[in-house]
N, C-alpha and C positions, 0 to 999 in steps of 0.2 A: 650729504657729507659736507660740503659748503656752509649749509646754516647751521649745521652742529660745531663746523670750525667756528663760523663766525658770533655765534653764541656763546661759546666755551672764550672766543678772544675778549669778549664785552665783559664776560664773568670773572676771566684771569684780571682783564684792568681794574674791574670792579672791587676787587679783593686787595688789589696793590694799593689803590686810593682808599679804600677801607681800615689796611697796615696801618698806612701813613696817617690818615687819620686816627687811629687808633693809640698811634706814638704821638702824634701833637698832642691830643688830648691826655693822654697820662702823662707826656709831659708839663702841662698845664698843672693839671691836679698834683705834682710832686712840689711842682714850684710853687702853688697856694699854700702847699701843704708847708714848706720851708718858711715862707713867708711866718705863717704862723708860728713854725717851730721859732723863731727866732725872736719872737715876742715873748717868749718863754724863758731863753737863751740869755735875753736884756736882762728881764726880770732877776733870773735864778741869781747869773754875775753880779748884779749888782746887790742884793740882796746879802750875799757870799761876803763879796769885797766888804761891806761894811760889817756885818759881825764878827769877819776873820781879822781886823783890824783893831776892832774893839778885844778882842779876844786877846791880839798879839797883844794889847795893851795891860791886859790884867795881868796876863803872864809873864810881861818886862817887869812889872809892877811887884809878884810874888817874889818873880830871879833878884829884885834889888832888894825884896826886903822878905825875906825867907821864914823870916817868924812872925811873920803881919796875924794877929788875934782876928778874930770873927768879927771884932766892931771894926778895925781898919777894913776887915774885908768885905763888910756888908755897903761901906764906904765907896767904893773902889766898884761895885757891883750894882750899885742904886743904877747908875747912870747908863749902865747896858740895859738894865732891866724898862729904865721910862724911855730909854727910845725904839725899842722894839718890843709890841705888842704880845708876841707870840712866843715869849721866852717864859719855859717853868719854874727853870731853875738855873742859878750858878754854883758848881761848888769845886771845891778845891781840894787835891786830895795827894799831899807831904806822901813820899814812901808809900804811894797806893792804895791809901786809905783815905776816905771821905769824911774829913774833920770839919770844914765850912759847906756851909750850903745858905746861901741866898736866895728867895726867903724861905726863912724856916720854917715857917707855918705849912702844913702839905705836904713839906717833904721829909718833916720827920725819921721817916723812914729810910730814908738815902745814907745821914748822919753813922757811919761806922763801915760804910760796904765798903766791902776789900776787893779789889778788884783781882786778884789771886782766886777769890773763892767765886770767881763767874771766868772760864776756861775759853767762854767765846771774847767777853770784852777784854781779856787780859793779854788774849794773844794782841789782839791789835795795840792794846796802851804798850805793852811790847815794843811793837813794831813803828808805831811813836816816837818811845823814849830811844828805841834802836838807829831810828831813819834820822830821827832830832828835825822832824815833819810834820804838820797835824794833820789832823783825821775826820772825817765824816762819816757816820757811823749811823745810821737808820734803814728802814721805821726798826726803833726797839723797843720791846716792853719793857717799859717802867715799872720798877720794884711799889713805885705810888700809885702804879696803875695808870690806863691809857697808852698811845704810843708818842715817842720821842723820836726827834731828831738830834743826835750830841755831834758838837764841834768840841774836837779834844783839843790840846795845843801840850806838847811839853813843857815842862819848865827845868830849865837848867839855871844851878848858884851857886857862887863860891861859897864852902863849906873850911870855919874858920878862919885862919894865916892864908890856907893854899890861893893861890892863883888860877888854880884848874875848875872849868866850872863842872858839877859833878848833877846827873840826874836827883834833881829835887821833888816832882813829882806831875801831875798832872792835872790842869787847869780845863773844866769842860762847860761847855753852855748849853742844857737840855732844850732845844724848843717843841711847841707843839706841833706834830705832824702833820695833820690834817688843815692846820691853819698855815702853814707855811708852804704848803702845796697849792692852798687857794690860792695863796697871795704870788704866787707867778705863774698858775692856770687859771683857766675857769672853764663855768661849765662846757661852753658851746664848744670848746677845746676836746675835754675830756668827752665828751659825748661823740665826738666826730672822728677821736682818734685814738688809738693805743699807743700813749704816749711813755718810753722809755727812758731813765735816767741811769746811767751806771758807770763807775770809774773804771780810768784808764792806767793802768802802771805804765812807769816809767818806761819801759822796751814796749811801750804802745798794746800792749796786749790789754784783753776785758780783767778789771778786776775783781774783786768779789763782793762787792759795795754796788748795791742796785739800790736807791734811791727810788724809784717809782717807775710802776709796769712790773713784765713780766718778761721775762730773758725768751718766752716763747716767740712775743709779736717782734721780735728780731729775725724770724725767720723768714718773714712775710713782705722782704725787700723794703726796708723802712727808709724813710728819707732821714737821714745821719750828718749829724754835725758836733764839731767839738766846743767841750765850754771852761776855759780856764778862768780859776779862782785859786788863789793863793793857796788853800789847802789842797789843790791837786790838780789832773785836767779829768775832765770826763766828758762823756759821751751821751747825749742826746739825739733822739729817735722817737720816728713817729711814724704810726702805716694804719691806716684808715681803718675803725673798727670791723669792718667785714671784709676787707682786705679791699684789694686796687681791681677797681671793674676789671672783668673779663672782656668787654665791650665798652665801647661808648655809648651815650643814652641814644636811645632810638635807632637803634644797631639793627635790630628784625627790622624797622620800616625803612628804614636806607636799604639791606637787603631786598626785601620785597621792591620797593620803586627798581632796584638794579635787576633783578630780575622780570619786572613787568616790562621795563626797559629791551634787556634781552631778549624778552618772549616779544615784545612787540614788533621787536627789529628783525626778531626771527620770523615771527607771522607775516610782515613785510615782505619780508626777502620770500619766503617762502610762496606767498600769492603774487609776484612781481614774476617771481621762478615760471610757478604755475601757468599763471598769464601765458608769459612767454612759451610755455611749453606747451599749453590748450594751442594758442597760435598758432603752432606748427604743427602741433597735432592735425588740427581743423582745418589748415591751409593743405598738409599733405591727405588728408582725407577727402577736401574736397578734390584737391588734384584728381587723386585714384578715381574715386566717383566720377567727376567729371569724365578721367579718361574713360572711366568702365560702362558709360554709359553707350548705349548701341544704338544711339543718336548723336548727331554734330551739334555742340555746344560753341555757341558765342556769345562773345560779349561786346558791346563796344558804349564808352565814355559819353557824356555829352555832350561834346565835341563832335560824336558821331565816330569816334578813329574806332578800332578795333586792338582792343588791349588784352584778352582772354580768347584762346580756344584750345578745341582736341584734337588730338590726329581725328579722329571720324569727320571734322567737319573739312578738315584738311585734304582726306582723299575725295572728299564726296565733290571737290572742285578739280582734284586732279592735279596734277604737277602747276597748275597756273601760279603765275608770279605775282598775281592781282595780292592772292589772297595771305597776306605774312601782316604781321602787328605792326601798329601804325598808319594802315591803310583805311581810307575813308570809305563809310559804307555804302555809301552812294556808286561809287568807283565799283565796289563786289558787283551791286545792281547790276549797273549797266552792260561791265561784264559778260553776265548771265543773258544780260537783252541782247548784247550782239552774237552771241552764242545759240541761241535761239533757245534756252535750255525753256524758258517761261512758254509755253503753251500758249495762255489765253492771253498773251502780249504782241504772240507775232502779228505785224499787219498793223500794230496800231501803238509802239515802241516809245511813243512820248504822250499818247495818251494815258498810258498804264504805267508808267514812269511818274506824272502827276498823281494818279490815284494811289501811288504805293505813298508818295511823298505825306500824302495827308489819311494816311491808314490809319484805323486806331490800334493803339499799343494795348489792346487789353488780353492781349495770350489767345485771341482766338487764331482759326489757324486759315492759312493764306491757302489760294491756290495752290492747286499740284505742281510742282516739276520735273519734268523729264530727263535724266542725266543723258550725257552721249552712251553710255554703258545701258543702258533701256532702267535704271530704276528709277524708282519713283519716288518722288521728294515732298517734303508736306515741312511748311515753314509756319511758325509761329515765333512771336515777338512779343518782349511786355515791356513797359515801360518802368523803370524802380525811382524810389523814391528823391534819388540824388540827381535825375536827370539819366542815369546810366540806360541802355534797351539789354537784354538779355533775351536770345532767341536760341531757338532748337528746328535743327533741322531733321524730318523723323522721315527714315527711312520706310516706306507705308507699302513695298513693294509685295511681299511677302502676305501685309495683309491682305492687299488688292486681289493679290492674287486665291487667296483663300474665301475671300468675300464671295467674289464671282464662281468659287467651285462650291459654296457653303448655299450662295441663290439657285445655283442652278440644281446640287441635289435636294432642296428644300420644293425648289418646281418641282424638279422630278417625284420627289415625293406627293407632293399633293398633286398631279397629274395623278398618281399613283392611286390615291385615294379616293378619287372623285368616279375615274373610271371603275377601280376595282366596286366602288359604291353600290355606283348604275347597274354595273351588270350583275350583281348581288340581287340584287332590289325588283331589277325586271324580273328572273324566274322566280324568286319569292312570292314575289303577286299572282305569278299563274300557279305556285302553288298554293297560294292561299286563297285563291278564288276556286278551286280545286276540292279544296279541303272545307270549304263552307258548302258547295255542292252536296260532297259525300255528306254531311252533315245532316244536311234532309234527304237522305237516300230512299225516304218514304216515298217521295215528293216526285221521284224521279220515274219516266214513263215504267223500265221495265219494272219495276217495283210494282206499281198501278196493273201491268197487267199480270205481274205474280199473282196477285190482290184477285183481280177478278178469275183468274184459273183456278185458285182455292175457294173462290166462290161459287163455281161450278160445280166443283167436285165436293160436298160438302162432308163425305164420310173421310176424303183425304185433307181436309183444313183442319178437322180435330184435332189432327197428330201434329200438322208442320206447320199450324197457327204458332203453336210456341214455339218451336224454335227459330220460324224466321222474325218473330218479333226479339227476340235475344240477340238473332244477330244484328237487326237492324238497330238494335238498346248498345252491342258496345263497338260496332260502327261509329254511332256517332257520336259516343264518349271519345272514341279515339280521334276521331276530325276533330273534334272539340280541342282539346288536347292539343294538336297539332296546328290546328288555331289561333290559341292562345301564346304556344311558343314561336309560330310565325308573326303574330305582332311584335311580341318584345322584337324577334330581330329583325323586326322591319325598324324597328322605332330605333334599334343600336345603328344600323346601317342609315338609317333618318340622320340622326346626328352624326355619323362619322363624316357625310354628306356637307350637311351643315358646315362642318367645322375646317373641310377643306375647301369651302367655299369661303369662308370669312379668310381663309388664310390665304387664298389663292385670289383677293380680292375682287372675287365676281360676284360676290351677295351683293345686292341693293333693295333700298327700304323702299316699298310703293306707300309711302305717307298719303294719307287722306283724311279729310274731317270726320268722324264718328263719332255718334252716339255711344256712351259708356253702356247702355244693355245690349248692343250691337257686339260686342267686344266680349263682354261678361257672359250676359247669356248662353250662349255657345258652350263656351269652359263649362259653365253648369251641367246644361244638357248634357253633355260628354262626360262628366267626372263623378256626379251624381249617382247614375248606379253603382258603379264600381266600388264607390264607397261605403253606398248603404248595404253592398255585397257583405264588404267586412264587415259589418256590425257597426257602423260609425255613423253618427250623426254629421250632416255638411251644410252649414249656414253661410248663408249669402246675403250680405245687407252691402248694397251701393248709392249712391248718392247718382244723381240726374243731372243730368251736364253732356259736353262731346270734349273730345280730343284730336289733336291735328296727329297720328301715326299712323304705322303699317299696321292696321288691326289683326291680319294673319299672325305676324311677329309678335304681336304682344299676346293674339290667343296660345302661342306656342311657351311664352314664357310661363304664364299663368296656368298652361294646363300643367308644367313642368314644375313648377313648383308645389301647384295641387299633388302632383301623383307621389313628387317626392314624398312630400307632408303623410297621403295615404298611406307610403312603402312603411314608413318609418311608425307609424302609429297603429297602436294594437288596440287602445279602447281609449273612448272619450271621443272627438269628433275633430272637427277644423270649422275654422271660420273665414273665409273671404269677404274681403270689405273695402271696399273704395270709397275714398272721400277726395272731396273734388272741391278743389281753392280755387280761388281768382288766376294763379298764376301756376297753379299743380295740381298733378294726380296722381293719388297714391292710393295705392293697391297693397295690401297687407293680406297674407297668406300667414295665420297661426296655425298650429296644431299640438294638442294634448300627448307626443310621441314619447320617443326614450331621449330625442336632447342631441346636443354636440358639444365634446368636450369644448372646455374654455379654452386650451391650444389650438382645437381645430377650426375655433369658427372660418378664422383670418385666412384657411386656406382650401376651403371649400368651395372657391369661387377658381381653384384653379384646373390648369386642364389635367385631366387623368388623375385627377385625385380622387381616392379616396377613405372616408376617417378609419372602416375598418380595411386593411388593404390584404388583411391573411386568406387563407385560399378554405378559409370555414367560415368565414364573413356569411351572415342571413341575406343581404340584400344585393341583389346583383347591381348591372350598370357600368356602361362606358366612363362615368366620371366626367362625360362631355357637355351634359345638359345645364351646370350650374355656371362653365364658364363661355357657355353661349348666350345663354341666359343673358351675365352680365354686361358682353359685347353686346346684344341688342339693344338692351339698358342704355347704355355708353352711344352708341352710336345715334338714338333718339335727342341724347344730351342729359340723358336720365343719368340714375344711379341704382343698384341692387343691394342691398345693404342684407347682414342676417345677426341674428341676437338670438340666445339659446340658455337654458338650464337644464344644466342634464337632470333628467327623469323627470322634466316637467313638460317639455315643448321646447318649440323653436318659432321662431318668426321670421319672415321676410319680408321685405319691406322693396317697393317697385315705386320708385318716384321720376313721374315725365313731367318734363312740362309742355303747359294746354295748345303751345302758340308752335307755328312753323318751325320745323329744325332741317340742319342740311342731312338730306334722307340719304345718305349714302356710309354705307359699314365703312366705319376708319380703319386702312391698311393699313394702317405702318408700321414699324419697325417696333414702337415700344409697344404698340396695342397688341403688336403677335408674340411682343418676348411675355406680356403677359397673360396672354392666352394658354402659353407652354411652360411657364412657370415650374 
C-alpha cells in the first residue's frame, strides 16, 4: 500500500511537471507562431497603406475632375501601375459601369461590365457607395480570367451648380492574387501554418471578406491578431498545419524515464520494505528456533560477554544470577567449577580451568556435566567468523539413558544367541553323528549278525534277503537325508554363532604365516565334490607365495563364497584363482550363475539380507555368511568387494594384504551398525 501511494505520488507530480511543461511549451510555440504572424501583419499593412493611398489619390483625382477621358486617366494610372508590380488592372467605372480600364490591352474584356449585372460584386459597391468606405474584395474571378484581388474606393462629385457631392461611381485597383499573397508570405510560412486573413466589421464581429485560409482552421485555437488599413480592420490567424501538439516532443520518453523513475523508487522501497521485513522475519524465526530448540543456546561476543540466549539454557543453570546478558564467560565457567557441576574438573579446578581456556572452538563436544537435578549436559562451542563463540548445551540425559538400556538388550541379546547357538549345535551333532551311523546300518553288528542267521538258514534268506536289503536301501536314504538337512542347520547355527561372536566382541583372528595352497587347498578338497555333484565344472589356478592371516578364517570365507557361487549356478562352472603381489592377495571367486541385480550388488554384504527375500525364494540361508564374510575381510585390513551381470555371473573379489595386521575383529560401534545394516 505505501509504494503504491508513493508511486502513484511520483506519477501525480510527474503529470503536474508534465502540464506545466506542456503549457510552457505551447506557449512557446504560440509566441513563435505570433512572432511570425506579425511579419506578415508588417507586410500586409504596409503593403495596404500604400495602394489604399494611391487609390485615395486617383479617386480625389476623378471627384475633381468627373469627366477625366481615358487618356487623362491612363495618366493618372501609369504611376500606380510602375510602382506596384502586381497590379492588372485600373479602371473606373461613372454610374457602375466600367468605361476606363488601365491597361487596355488584356483587359478588353472588363471595358462595359456593369456591376448591376454581377449580384455579388454589386451588393458590396453598394455598401461602398452606402458606407462612403472602400472595400477589399478577394480572391475573385476575373471576367479575364485568373484570380484578383480589387481595392474599390468610391468616388463622390459635385454634379453641375450643386454643392452636394453626389455618388459618381467607383474607382477599383484589380491585383494579382497569388502574387500579392507571396509578397507578405512565404513558403516556410505557408507550409508550417494555416494562415487566416478575414475582415472585421465595425461592431467587431467577422465579416464576410476572407482574404486567405479557410474560416475552418479558426476552429483549431489559432493565434489572432488585428491589422488595420485604411480600408478596414481585419483579422489575422494562424494554427499550425496539423494543429498544436497534443504533447511536447519526446512526451513518451519523459513518460517512460518518469515511470522508470517511479518503478525504481518503487522497486527501492519495496526491497528496502522487504529487507526490513526478511529482517524480522529471520530475526523472529530465529528467536522461535532458538527458543524451540530442546537444547540451551548461547552466544557470546568477542569480548567473551554473553549477548544471546534461551530459556533452556537459562533453566539448565537454575535461578543462578551468574547467568543474564552481559556476563563474562569465564565468570559462567567457574561458576560451574565451584558448583562442582564439571565432573572431570573436581580435584583439579585450575588445571581444567587452563585447558578449557585454550580449548578448540571447532563444535566438538566437551565433557559431560552433571546438573544438581541429576541431568546430564554435553557442551559444545564454535568459534564464528567475527570472533563471536556460539555454544549448545545438549541435554544427552535421555539418550544416556537409552544408550545403556539399547547396550544392555543388545548384550542381552547376543548373550541370547550365542548360548541359544551352543546348545542348538551340541545335540545337533549327536544327531548327526547318529544319523551317519544309521547310514551304514549295514555296517552295524546286529545287521552282520542278521547277515549270518540268513546265512544259516538258507531256504529262509530266499524270501527275507529282499526285503531286509529294501529296508536297509531306504534307511539309509532317509539318514542320508537327514544328513544333509543336519549340515545346512549346523552351518545356519555356524554362522548365527559367528555373527554373535563378531558382535559380542569375542572373535579373535589367530593370524599366522601361510602358504597360499595351505589355505586354498583345503576349500578345494571340500567344495569340489559338491560341485561336480551339480554338474559343474570347478577351476582352481593360484599363484605360489604365503600370507600373514587366520587361515581357518579365510578357509571359511572362501568356502562361503564357493558354495554361495555353487547355490546360485545351475550350469557352466566357477573359477577360483589367486594372484599374489608384492604387497597383496587376491582371491577371486567367479561363477557362470543367474547374476545379481544391479540394485542389489551394494547390499548383499549386509546382515540378513537377502536379493530374493519372498517366502518362494529357490535358495535358502541366514543372509549371515556375506556380511561375515566382509567383517573378516575388514578386520585382516582386507576388502570383499562383488560385481555382477545378471544371467551372466557374479564375481568376488577377497583382497588382504601379505604383511602383519592387528589380528583382532574390530568391535565397534560403526563395524556393528554395519553389520545390521
Amino acid at each position: 500500500m505505501l509504494i503504491a501511494m508513493v508511486c502513484g505520488l511520483i506519477l501525480t507530480f510527474g503529470k503536474r511537471i508534465e502540464d506545466l511543461s506542456y503549457q510552457t511549451y505551447l506557449q512557446n510555440l504560440r509566441i513563435n507562431a505570433a512572432i511570425d504572424l506579425s511579419t506578415i501583419r508588417e507586410k500586409f499593412e504596409a503593403q495596404m497603406v500604400d495602394r489604399v493611398l494611391r487609390l485615395n489619390q486617383l479617386a480625389s483625382a476623378l471627384a475633381a475632375n468627373p469627366d477625366m477621358n481615358q487618356t487623362e486617366f491612363n495618366i493618372k494610372a501609369v504611376d500606380f501601375l510602375l510602382q506596384s508590380n502586381d497590379v492588372i488592372n485600373i479602371a473606373a467605372a461613372p454610374d457602375l459601369v466600367v468605361e476606363m480600364v488601365f491597361p487596355k490591352t488584356g483587359n478588353e474584356t472588363v471595358l462595359g461590365l456593369n456591376y448591376r449585372n454581377h449580384p455579388k460584386q454589386y451588393a458590396k459597391v453598394r455598401e461602398a457607395l452606402r458606407s462612403r468606405r472602400g472595400q477589399i474584395d478577394g480572391p475573385v474571378q476575373l471576367v479575364q480570367g485568373g484570380r484578383g484581388l480589387i481595392l474599390r474606393q468610391p468616388v463622390f462629385a459635385r454634379q453641375g451648380t450643386s454643392s452636394a457631392e453626389e455618388p459618381w461611381g467607383i474607382v477599383s485597383v484589380v491585383l494579382d492574387y497569388d502574387s500579392f499573397i507571396n509578397s507578405i508570405s512565404s513558403d516556410h510560412l505557408t507550409a508550417q501554418y494555416d494562415i487566416v486573413l478575414r475582415e472585421r466589421r465595425p461592431d467587431n464581429r467577422p465579416g464576410t471578406e476572407l482574404l486567405l485560409g479557410e474560416v475552418a482552421a479558426l476552429s483549431r485555437d489559432p493565434v489572432v491578431m488585428t491589422v488595420n488599413v485604411p480600408l478596414g480592420v481585419w483579422e489575422l490567424a494562424a494554427t499550425p498545419i496539423d494543429g498544436w501538439p497534443k504533447h511536447r516532443p519526446m512526451y513518451l520518453w519523459h513518460w517512460f524515464l518518469r515511470v522508470l523513475f517511479a518503478s525504481l523508487v518503487g522497486f527501492g522501497l519495496f526491497y528496502v520494505l522487504r529487507l526490513a521485513d526478511n529482517r524480522r522475519r529471520a530475526e523472529s524465526r530465529l528467536t522461535n528456533g532458538i527458543e524451540a530448540l530442546p537444547h540451551g543456546f548461547v552466544m557470546f561476543n568477542p569480548e567473551g560477554e554473553l549477548v544471546a540466549m534461551n530459556k533452556r539454557y537459562a533453566e539448565m543453570h537454575g535461578a543462578s544470577s551468574v547467568v543474564r546478558l552481559g556476563v563474562h564467560y569465564e565468570d559462567i565457567v567457574k561458576s560451574s567449577l565451584s558448583k562442582g557441576i564439571i565432573r572431570s574438573a573436581i580435584g583439579r579446578e585450575e588445571e581444567w580451568l587452563e585447558e578449557w581456556r585454550n580449548r578448540p572452538l571447532d563444535g566438538s563436544l566437551d565433557p559431560e556435566q552433571v546438573l544438581p537435578n541429576g541431568r546430564i549436559i554435553q557442551t559444545s562451542d564454535r568459534l564464528m567468523d567475527d570472533g563471536s563463540v556460539v555454544g549448545l548445551r545438549i541435554d544427552i540425559t535421555d539418550l544416556k539413558r537409552a544408550q545403556q538400556a539399547a547396550e544392555a538388550a543388545n548384550k542381552a541379546k547376543t548373550d541370547f544367541m550365542g548360548v541359544l547357538s551352543h546348545e542348538l549345535r551340541t545335540p545337533l551333532t549327536v544327531i548327526l553323528g547318529h544319523a551317519r551311523l544309521a547310514r551304514h546300518i549295514d555296517r552295524l553288528p546286529p545287521a552282520k549278525a542278521l547277515e549270518d542267521a540268513l546265512a544259516a538258514h538258507p531256504e529262509a534268506a530266499q524270501e527275507i534277503k529282499p526285503l531286509l536289503d529294501a529296508l536297509t536301501s531306504q534307511v539309509t536314504g532317509m539318514m542320508a537325508r537327514l544328513e544333509r538337512s543336519g549340515d545346512h542347520l549346523l552351518s545356519l547355527i555356524s554362522e548365527i554363532l559367528d555373527f554373535a561372536k563378531l558382535e559380542s566382541g569375542s572373535q579373535t583372528l589367530q593370524c599366522e604365516t601361510r602358504n597360499i595352497d595351505d589355505i586354498v587347498g583345503p576349500v578345494e578338497d571340500q567344495m569340489r565334490p559338491m560341485i561336480e555333484e551339480k554338474g559343474l565344472h570347478f577351476n582352481v589356478k593360484a599363484d605360489t607365495g604365503d600370507i600373514h592371516a587366520d587361515p581357518s578364517r579365510i578357509r571359511q570365507v572362501l568356502i562361503n563364497l564357493v558354495g554361495n557361487a555353487s547355490k546360485f549356478t545351475k550350469e557352466g562352472g566357477i573359477d577360483l584363482t589367486v594372484k599374489v603381489g608384492d604387497d597383496e592377495v587376491e582371491f577371486s571367486v567367479k561363477d557362470s550363475g543367474i547374476g545379481i541385480p544391479e540394485d542389489q550388488v551394494n547390499r548383499v554384504f549386509e546382515a540378513f539380507h537377502q536379493v530374493d527375500s519372498t517366502s518362494t525364494r529357490q535358495f535358502g540361508g541366514t543372509g549371515l555368511g556375506l556380511a561375515i564374510s566382509r567383517d573378516i575381510a575388514e578386520a585382516h585390513g582386507g576388502t570383499l568387494t562383488a560385481s555382477s551381470v545378471p544371467g551372466e555371473g557374479s564375481t568376488f573379489v577377497l583382497r588382504l594384504p601379505r604383511t602383519a595386521h592387528d589380528a583382532t575383529v574390530d568391535n565397534s560401534d560403526d563395524t556393528r551398525r554395519n553389520l545390521v545394516a
